[in-house]
C-alpha positions in Angstrom: -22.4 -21.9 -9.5 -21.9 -18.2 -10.0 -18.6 -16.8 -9.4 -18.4 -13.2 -7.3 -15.6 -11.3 -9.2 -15.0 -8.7 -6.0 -11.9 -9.2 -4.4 -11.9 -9.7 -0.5 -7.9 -8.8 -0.4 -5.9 -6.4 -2.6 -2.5 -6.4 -2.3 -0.7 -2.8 -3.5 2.9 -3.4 -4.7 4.3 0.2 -4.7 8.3 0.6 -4.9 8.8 4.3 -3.6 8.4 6.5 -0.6 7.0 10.0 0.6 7.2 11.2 -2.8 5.7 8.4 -4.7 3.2 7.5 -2.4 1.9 10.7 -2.5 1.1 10.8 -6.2 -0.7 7.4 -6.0 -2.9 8.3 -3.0 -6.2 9.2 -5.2 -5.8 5.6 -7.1 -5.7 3.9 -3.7 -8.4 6.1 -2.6 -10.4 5.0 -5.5 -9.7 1.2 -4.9 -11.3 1.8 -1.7 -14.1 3.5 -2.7 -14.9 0.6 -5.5 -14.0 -2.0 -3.1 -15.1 -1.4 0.5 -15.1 -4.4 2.0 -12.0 -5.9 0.8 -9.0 -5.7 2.9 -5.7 -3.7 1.9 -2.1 -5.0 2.1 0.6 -2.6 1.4 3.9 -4.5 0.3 6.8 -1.8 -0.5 10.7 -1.4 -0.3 12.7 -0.7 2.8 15.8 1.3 2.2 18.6 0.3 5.1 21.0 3.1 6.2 19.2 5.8 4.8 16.7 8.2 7.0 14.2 8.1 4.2 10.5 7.8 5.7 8.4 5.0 4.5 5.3 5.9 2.2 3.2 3.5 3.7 3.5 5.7 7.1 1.6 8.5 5.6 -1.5 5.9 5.9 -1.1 6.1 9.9 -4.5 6.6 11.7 -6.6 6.5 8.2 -7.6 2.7 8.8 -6.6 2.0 5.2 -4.4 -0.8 5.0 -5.1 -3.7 7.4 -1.1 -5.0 6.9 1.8 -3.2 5.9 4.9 -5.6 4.3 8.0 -4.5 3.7 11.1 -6.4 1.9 14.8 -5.1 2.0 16.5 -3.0 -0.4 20.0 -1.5 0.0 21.8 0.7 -2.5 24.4 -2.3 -3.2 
């Protein structure tokens, strides 16, 4: 039996937001390109009382990530 070492799901653990997801759009980009038809799952930080914007927004409308997770953080 021979073994297919391309991923059908990727997860992207990325702790940041507009900033930081920014600098790591050409990897994600690339990740697409190398694996187009696995599906994306962004799983990131969600800052609470803060007006901060979440990175994985920026992805809005580009059909990138097929499910965007998001865990609490606080500054406490």
């Amino acid at each position: 039996m021979q073994y297919d070492k391309t991923p059908n799901r990727i997860l992207i653990f990325h702790i940041g937001h507009l900033g930081d997801t920014l600098m790591i759009f050409p990897t994600l980009r690339a990740l697409q390109e190398n694996f187009p038809k696995a599906s994306f799952a962004s799983l990131s930080d969600k800052m609470f009382g803060e007006g901060s914007v979440l990175g994985a927004s920026l992805f809005n409308g580009l059909n990138f990530f097929n499910e965007i997770i998001t865990f609490p953080k606080s500054r406490g």
